[in-house]
C-alpha positions as CSV (number, residue, x, y, z in Angstrom):
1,X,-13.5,14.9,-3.5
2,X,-12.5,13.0,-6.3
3,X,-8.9,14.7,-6.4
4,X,-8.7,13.8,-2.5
5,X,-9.1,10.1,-3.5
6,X,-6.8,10.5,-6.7
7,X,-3.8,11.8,-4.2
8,X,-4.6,9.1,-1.6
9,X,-4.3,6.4,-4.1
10,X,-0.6,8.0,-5.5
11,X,0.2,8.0,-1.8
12,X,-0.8,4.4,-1.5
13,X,0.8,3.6,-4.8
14,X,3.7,5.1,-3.3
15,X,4.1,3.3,0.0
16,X,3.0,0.1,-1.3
17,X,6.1,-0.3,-4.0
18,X,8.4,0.8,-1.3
19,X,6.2,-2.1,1.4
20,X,7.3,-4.8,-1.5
21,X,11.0,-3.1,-2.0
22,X,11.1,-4.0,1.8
23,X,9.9,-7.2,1.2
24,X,12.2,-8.3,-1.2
25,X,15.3,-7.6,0.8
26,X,13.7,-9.7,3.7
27,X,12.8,-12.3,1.3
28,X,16.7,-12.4,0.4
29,X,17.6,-12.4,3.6
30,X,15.2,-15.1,4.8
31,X,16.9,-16.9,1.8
32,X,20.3,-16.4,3.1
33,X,19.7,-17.2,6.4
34,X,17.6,-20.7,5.2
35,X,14.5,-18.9,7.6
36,X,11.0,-19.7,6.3
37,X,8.6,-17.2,4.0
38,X,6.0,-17.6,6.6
39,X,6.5,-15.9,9.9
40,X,3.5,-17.0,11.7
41,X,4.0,-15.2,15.1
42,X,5.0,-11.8,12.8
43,X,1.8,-12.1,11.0
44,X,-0.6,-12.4,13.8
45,X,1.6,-9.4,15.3
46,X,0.7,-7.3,12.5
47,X,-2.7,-8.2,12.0
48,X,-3.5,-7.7,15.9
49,X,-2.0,-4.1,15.2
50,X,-3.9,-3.1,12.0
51,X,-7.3,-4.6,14.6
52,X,-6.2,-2.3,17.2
53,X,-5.4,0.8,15.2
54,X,-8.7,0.7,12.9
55,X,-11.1,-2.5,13.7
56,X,-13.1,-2.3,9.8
57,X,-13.8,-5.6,7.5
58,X,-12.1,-3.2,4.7
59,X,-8.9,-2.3,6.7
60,X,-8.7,-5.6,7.9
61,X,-9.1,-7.6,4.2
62,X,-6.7,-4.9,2.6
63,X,-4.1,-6.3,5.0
64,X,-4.8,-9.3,4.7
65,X,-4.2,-9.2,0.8
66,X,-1.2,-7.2,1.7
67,X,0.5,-10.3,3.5
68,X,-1.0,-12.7,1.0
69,X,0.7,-10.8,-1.8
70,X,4.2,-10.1,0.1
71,X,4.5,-14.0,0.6
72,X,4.4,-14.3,-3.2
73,X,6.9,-11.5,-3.9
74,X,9.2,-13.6,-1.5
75,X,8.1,-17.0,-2.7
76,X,9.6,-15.7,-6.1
77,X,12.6,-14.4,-4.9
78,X,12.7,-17.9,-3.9
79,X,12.1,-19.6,-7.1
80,X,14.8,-17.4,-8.9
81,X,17.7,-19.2,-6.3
């Protein structure tokens, strides 16, 4: 069981460095196009669809940390300009 977990969390690894790869380019983007980090109505989107799909306190605060955490790549990308 412990291997199980062990390739989940490489396949998590995995999609969360491409997730913030992602992130960056929209962050640049949102910087080129003078559109704010925060995208309120995306957000609420997301989070309605991670309820939807699986409705756990542990999916849910993941996801949450998740969006927390890709604001602050962008915020960075941000600073750098």
């Amino acid at each position: 069981m412990r291997n199980e977990i062990d390739e989940i969390d490489v396949n998590l690894m995995e999609l969360l460095s491409k997730r913030a790869k992602v992130v960056i380019a929209i962050g640049k983007l949102k910087l080129r196009e003078k559109l704010p980090i925060l995208n309120k109505v995306r957000e609420e989107e997301i989070l309605s669809k991670i309820s939807k799909f699986n409705n756990s306190v542990f999916v849910n605060s993941i996801f949450i940390k998740i969006l927390e955490e890709s604001k602050k790549l962008q915020e960075e990308i941000w600073k750098l300009q």
